[in-house]
PDB file with SEQRES, HELIX, SHEET and CRYST1 records, atoms N, CA, C and O in Angstrom:
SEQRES   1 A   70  UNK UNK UNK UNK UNK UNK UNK UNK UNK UNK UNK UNK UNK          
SEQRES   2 A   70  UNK UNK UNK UNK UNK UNK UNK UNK UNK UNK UNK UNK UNK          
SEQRES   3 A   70  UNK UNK UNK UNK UNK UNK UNK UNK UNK UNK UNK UNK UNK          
SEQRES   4 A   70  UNK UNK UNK UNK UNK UNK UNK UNK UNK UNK UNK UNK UNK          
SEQRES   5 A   70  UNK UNK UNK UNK UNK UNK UNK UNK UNK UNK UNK UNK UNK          
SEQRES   6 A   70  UNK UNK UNK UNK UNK                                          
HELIX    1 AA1 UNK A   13  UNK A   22  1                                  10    
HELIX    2 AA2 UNK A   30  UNK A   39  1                                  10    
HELIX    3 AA3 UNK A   43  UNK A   45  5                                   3    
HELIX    4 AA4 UNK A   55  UNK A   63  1                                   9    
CRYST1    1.000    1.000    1.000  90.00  90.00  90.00 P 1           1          
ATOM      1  N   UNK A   1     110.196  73.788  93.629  1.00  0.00           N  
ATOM      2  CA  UNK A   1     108.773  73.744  93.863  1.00  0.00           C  
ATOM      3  C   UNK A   1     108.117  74.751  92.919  1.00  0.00           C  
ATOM      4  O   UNK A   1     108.226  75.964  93.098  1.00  0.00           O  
ATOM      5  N   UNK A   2     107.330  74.127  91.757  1.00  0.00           N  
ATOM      6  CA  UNK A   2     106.650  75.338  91.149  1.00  0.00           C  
ATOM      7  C   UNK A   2     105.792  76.059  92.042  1.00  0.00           C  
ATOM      8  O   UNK A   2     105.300  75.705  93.113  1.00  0.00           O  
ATOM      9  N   UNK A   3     105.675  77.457  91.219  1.00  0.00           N  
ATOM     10  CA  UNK A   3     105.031  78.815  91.703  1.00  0.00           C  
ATOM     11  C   UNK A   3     105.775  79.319  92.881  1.00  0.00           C  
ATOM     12  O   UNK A   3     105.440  80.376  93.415  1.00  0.00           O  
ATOM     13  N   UNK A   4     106.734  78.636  93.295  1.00  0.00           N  
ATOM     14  CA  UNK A   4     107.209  79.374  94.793  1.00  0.00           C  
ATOM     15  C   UNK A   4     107.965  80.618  94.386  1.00  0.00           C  
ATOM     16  O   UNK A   4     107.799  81.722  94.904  1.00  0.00           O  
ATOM     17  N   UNK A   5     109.314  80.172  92.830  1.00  0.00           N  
ATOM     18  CA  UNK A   5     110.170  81.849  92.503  1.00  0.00           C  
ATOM     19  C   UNK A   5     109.417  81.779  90.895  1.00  0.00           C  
ATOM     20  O   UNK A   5     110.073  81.481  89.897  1.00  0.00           O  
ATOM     21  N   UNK A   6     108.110  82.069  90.860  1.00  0.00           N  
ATOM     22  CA  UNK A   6     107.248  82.512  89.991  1.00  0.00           C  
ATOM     23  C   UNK A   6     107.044  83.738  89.850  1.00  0.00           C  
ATOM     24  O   UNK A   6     106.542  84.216  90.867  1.00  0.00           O  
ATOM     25  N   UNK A   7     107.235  84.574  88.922  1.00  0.00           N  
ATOM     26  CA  UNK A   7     107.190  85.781  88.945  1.00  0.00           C  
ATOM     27  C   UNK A   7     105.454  86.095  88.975  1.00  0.00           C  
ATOM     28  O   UNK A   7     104.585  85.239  88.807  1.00  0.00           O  
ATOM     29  N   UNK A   8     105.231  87.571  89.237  1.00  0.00           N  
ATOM     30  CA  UNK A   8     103.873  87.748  89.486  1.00  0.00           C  
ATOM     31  C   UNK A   8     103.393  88.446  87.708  1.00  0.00           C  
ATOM     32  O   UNK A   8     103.944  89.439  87.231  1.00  0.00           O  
ATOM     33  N   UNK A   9     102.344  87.687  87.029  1.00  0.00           N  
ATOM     34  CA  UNK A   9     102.182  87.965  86.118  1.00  0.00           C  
ATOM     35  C   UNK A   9     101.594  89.718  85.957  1.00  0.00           C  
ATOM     36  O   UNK A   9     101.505  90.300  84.876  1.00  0.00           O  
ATOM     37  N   UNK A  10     101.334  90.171  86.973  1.00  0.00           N  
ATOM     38  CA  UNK A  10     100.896  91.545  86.470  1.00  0.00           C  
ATOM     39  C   UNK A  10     101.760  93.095  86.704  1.00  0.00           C  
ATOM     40  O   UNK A  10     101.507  94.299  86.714  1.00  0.00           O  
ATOM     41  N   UNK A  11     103.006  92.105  86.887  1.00  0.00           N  
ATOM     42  CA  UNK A  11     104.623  93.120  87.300  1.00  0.00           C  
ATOM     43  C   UNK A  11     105.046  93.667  85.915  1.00  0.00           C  
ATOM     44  O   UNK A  11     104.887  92.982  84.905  1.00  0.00           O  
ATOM     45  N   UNK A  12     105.577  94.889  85.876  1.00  0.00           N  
ATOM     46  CA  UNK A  12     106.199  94.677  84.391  1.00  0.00           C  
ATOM     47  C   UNK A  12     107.441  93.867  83.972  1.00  0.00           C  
ATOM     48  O   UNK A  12     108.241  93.294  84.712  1.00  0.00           O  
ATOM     49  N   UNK A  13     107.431  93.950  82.475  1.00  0.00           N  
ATOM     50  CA  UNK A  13     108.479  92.994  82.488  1.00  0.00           C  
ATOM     51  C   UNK A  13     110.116  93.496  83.038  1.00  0.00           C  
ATOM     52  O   UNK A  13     111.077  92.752  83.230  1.00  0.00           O  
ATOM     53  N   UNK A  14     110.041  95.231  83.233  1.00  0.00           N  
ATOM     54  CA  UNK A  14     111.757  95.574  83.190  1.00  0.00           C  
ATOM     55  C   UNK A  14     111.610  95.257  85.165  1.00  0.00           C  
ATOM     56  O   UNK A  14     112.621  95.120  85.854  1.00  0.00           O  
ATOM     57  N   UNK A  15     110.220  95.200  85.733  1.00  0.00           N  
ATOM     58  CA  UNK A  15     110.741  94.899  87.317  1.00  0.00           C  
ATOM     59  C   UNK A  15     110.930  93.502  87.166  1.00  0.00           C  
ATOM     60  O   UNK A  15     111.614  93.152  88.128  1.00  0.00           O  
ATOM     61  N   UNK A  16     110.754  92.842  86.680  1.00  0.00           N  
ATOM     62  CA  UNK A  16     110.703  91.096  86.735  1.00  0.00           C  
ATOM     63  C   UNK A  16     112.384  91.133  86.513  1.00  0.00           C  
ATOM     64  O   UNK A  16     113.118  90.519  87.287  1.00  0.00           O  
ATOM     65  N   UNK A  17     112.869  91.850  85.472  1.00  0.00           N  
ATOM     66  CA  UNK A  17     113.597  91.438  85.120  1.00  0.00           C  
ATOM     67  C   UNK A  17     114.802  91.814  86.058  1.00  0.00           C  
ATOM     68  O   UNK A  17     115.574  90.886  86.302  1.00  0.00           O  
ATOM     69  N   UNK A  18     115.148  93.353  86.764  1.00  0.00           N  
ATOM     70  CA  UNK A  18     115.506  93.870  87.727  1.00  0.00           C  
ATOM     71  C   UNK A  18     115.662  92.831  88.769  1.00  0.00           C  
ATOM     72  O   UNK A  18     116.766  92.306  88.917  1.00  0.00           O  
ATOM     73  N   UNK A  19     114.368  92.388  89.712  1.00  0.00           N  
ATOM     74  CA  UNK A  19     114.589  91.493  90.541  1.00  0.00           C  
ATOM     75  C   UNK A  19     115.360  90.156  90.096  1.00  0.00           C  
ATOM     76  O   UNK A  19     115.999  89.641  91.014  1.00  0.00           O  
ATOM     77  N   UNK A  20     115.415  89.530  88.912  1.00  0.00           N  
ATOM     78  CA  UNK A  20     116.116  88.396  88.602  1.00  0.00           C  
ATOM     79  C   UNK A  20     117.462  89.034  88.218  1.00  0.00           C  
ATOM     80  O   UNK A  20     118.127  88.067  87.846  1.00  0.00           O  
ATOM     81  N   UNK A  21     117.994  89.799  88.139  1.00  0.00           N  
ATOM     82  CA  UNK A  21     119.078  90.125  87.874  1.00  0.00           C  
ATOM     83  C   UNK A  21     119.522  89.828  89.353  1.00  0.00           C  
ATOM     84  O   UNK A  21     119.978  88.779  89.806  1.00  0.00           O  
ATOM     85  N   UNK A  22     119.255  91.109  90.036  1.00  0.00           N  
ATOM     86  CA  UNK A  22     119.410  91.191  91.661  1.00  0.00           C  
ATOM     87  C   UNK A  22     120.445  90.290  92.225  1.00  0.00           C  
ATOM     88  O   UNK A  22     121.624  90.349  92.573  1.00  0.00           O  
ATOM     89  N   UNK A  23     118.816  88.847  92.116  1.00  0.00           N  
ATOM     90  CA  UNK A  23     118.919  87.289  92.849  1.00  0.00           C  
ATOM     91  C   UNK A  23     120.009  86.676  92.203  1.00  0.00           C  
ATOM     92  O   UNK A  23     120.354  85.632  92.756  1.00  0.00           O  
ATOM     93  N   UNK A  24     120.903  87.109  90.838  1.00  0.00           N  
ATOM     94  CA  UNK A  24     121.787  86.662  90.155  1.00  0.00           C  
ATOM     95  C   UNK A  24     123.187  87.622  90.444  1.00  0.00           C  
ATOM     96  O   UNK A  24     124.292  87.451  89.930  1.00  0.00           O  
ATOM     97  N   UNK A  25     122.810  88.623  91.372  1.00  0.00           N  
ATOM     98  CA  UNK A  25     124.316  88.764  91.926  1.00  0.00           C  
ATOM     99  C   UNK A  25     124.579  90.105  90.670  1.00  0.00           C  
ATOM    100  O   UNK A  25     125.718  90.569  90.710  1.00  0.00           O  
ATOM    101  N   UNK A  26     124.042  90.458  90.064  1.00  0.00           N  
ATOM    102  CA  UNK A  26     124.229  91.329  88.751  1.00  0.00           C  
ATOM    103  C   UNK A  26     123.639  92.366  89.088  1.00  0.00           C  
ATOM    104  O   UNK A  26     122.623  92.473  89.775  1.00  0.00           O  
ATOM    105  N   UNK A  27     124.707  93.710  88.276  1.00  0.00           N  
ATOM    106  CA  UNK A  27     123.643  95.189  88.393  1.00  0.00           C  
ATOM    107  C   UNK A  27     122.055  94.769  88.441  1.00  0.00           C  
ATOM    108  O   UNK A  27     121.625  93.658  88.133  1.00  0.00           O  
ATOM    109  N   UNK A  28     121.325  95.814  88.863  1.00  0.00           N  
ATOM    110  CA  UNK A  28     119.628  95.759  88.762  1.00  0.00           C  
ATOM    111  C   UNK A  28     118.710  97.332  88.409  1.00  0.00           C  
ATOM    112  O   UNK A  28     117.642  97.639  87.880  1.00  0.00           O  
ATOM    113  N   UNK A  29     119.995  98.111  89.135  1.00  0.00           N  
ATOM    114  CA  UNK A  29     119.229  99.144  88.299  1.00  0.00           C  
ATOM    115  C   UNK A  29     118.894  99.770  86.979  1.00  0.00           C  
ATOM    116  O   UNK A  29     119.480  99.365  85.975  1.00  0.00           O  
ATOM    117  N   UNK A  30     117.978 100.746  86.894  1.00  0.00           N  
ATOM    118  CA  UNK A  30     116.999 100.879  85.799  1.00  0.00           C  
ATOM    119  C   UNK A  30     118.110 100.931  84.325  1.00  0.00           C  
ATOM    120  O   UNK A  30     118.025 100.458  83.192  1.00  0.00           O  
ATOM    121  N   UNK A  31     118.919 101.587  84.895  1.00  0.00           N  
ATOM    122  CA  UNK A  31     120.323 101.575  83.237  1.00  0.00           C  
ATOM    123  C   UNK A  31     120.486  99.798  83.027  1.00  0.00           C  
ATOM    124  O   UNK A  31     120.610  99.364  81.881  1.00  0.00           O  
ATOM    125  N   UNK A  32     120.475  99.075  83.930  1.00  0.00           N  
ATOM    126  CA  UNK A  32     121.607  97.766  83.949  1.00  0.00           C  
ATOM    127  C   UNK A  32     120.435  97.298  82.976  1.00  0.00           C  
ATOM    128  O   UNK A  32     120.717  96.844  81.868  1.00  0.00           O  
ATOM    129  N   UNK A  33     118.711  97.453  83.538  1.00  0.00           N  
ATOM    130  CA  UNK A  33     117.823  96.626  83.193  1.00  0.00           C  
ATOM    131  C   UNK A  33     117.259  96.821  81.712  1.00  0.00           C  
ATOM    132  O   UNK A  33     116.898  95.884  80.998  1.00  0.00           O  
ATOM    133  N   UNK A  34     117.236  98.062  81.378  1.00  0.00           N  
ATOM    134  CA  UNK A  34     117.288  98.354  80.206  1.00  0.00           C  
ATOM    135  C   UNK A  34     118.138  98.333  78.814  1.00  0.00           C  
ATOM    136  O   UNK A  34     117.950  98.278  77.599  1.00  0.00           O  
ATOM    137  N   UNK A  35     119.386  98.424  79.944  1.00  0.00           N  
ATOM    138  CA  UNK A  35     120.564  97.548  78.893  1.00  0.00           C  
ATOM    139  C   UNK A  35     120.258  96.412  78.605  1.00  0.00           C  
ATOM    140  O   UNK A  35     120.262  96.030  77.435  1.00  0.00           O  
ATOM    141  N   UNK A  36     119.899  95.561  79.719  1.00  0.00           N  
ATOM    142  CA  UNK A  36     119.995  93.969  79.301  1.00  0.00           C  
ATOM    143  C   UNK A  36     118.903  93.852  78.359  1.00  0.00           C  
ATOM    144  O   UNK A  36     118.952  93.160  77.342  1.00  0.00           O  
ATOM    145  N   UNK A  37     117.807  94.627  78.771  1.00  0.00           N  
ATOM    146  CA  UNK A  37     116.446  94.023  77.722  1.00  0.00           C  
ATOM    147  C   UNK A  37     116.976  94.512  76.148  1.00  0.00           C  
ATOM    148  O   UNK A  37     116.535  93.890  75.182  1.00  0.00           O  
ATOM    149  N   UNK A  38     117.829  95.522  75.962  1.00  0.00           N  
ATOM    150  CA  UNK A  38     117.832  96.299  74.702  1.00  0.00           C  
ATOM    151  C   UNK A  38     118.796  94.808  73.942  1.00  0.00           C  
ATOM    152  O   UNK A  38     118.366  94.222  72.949  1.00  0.00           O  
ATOM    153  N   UNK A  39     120.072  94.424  74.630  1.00  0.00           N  
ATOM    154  CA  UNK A  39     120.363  93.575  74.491  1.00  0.00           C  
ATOM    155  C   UNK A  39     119.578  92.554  73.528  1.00  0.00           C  
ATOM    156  O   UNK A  39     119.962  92.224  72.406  1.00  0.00           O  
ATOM    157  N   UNK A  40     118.733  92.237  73.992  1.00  0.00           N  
ATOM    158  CA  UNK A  40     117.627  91.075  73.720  1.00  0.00           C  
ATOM    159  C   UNK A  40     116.310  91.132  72.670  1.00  0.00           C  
ATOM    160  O   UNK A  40     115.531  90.235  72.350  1.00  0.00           O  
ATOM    161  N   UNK A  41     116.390  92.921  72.153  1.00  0.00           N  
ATOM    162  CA  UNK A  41     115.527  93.336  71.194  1.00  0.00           C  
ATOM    163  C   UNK A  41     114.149  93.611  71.876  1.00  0.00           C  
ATOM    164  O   UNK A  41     113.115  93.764  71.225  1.00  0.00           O  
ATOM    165  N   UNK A  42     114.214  93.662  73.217  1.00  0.00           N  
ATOM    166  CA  UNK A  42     113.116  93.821  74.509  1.00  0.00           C  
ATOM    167  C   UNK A  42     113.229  95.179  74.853  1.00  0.00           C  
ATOM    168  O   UNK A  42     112.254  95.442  75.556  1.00  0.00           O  
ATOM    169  N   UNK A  43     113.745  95.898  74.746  1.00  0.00           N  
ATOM    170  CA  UNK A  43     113.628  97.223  75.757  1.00  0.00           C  
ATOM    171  C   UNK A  43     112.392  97.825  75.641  1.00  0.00           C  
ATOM    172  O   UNK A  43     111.864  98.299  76.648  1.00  0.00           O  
ATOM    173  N   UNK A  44     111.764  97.886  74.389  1.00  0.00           N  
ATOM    174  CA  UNK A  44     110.520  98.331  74.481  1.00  0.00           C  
ATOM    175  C   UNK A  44     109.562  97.850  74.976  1.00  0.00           C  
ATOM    176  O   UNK A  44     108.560  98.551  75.117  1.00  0.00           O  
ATOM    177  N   UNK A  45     109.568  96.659  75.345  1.00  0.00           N  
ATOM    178  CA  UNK A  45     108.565  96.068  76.507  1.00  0.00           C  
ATOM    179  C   UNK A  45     108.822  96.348  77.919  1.00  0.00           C  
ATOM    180  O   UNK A  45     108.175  95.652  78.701  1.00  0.00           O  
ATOM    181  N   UNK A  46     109.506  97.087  78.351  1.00  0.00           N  
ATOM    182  CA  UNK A  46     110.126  97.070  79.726  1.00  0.00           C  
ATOM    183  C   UNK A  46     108.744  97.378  80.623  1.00  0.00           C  
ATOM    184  O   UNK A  46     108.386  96.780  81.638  1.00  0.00           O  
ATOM    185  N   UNK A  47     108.051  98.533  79.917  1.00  0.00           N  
ATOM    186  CA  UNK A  47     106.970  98.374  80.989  1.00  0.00           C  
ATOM    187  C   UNK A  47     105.704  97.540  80.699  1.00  0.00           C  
ATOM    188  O   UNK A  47     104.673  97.601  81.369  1.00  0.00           O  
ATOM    189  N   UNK A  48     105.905  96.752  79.623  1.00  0.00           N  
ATOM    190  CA  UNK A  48     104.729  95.701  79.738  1.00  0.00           C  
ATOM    191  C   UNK A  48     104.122  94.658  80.895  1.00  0.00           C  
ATOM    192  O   UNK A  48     104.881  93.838  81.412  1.00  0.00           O  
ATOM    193  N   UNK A  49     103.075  94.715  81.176  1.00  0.00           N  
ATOM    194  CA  UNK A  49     102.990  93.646  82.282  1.00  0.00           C  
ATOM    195  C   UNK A  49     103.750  92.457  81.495  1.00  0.00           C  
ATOM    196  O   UNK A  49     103.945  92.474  80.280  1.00  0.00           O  
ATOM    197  N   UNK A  50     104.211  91.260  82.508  1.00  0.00           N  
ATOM    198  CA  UNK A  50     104.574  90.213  82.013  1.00  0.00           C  
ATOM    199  C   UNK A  50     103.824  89.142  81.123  1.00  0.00           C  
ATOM    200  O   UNK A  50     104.132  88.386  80.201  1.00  0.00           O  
ATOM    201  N   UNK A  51     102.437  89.515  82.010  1.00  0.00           N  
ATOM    202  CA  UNK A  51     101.322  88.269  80.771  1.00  0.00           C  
ATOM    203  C   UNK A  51     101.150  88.744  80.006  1.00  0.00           C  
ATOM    204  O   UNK A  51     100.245  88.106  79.468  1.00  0.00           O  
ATOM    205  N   UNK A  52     101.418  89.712  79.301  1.00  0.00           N  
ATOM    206  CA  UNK A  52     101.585  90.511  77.903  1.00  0.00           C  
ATOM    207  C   UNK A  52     102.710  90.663  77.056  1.00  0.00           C  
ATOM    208  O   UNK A  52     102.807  91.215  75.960  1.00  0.00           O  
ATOM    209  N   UNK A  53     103.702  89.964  77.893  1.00  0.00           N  
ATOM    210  CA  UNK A  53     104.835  90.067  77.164  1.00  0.00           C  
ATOM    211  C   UNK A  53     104.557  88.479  76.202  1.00  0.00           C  
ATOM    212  O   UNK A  53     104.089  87.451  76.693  1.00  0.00           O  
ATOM    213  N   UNK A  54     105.002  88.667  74.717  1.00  0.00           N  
ATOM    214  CA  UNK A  54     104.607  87.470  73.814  1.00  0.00           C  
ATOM    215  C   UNK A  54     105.323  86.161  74.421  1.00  0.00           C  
ATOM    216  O   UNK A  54     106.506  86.181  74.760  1.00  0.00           O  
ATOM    217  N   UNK A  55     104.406  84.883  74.541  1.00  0.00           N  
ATOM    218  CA  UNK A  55     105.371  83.772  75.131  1.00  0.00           C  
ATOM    219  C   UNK A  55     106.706  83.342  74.992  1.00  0.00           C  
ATOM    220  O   UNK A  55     107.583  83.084  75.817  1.00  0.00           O  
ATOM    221  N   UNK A  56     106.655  83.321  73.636  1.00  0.00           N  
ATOM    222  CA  UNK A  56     108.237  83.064  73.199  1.00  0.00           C  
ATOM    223  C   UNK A  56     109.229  83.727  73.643  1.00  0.00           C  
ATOM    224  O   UNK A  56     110.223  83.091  73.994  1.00  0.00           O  
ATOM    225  N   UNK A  57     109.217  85.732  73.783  1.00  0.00           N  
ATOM    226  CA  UNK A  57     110.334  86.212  74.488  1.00  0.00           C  
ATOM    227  C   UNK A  57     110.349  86.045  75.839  1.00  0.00           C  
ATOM    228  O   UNK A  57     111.436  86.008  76.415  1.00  0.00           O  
ATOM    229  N   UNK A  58     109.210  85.926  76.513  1.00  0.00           N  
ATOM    230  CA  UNK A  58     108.779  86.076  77.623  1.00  0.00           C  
ATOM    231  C   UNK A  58     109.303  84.622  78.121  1.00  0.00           C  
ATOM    232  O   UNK A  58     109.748  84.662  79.268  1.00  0.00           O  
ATOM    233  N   UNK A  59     109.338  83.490  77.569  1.00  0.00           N  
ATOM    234  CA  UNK A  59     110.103  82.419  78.151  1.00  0.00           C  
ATOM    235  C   UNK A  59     111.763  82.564  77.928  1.00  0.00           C  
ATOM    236  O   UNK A  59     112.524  82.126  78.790  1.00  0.00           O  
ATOM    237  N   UNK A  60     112.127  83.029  77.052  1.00  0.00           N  
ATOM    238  CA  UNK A  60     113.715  83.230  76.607  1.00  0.00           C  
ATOM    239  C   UNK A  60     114.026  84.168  77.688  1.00  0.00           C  
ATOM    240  O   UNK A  60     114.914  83.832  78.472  1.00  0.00           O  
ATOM    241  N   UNK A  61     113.312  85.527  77.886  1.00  0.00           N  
ATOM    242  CA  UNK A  61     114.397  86.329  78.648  1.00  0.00           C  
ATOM    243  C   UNK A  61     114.192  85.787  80.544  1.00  0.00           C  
ATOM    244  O   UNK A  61     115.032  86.370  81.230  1.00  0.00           O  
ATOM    245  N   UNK A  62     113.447  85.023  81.215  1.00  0.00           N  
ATOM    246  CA  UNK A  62     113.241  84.271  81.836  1.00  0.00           C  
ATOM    247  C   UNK A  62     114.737  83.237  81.973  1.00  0.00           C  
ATOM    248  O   UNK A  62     115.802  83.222  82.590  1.00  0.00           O  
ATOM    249  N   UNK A  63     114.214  82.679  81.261  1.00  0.00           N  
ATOM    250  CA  UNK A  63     115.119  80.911  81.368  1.00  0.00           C  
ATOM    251  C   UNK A  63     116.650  81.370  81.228  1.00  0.00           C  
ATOM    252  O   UNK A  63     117.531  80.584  81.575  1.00  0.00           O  
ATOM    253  N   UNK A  64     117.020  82.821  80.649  1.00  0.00           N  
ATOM    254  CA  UNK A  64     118.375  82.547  80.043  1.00  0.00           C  
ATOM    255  C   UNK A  64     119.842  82.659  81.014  1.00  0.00           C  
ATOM    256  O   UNK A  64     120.279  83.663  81.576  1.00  0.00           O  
ATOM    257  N   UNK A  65     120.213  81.758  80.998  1.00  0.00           N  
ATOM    258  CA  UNK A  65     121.954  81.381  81.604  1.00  0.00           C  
ATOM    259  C   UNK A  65     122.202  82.630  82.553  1.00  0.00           C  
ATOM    260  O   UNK A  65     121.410  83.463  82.111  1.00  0.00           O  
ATOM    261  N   UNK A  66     122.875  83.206  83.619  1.00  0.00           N  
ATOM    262  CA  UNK A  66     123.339  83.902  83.986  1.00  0.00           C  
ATOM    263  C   UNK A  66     121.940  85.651  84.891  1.00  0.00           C  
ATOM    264  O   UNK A  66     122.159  86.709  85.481  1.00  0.00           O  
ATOM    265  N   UNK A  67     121.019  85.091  84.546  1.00  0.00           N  
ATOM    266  CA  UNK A  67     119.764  85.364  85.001  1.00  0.00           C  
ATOM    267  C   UNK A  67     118.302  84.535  85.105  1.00  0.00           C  
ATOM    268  O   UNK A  67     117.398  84.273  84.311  1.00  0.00           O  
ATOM    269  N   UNK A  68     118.606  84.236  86.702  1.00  0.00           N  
ATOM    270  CA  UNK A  68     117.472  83.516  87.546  1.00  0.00           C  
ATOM    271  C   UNK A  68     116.203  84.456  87.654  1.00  0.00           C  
ATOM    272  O   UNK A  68     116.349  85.662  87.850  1.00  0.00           O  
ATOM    273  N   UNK A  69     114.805  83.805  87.507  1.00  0.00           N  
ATOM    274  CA  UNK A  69     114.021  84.533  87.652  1.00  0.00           C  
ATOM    275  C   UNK A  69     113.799  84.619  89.498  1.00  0.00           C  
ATOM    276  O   UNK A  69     114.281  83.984  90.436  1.00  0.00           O  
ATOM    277  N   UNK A  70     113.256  85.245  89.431  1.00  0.00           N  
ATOM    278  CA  UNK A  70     112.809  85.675  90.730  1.00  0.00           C  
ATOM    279  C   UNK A  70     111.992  84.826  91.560  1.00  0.00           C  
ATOM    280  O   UNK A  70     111.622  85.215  92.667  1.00  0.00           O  
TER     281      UNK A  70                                                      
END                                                                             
C-alpha cells in the first residue's frame, strides 16, 4: 500500500536510513549507519533532511537489496 512504509520527508537521511536498516534485521546504530552511507559516497548527507537529499541517491540508497525502507 503506498505511503503506509513511506519514510517521512523531513527526517534526516542517516535516521531514515537507521530505521530501514533496523526493519532489515541489520546493525542500526550511528557507527553501522554511517558506515553504510560512507559506503555509498553518502555519509555527508547523513544529516540532510530526506527531501533534500538529490533524487537519484535518494532513490538508490532507499530501493537497495538487503535494506527495506521503513
Amino acid at each position: 500500500m503506498p505511503g503506509v512504509t513511506e519514510p517521512d520527508d523531513v527526517l534526516p537521511l542517516g535516521t531514515v536510513i537507521g530505521e530501514g536498516l533496523a526493519v532489515a534485521g541489520r546493525p542500526a546504530g550511528r557507527r553501522a549507519v554511517r558506515e553504510w552511507l560512507a559506503d555509498r559516497d553518502a555519509e555527508a548527507l547523513r544529516g540532510t533532511r530526506l527531501d533534500q537529499v538529490p533524487a537519484a541517491l535518494r532513490t538508490r540508497v532507499l530501493t537497495e537489496p538487503g535494506r527495506r525502507p521503513p
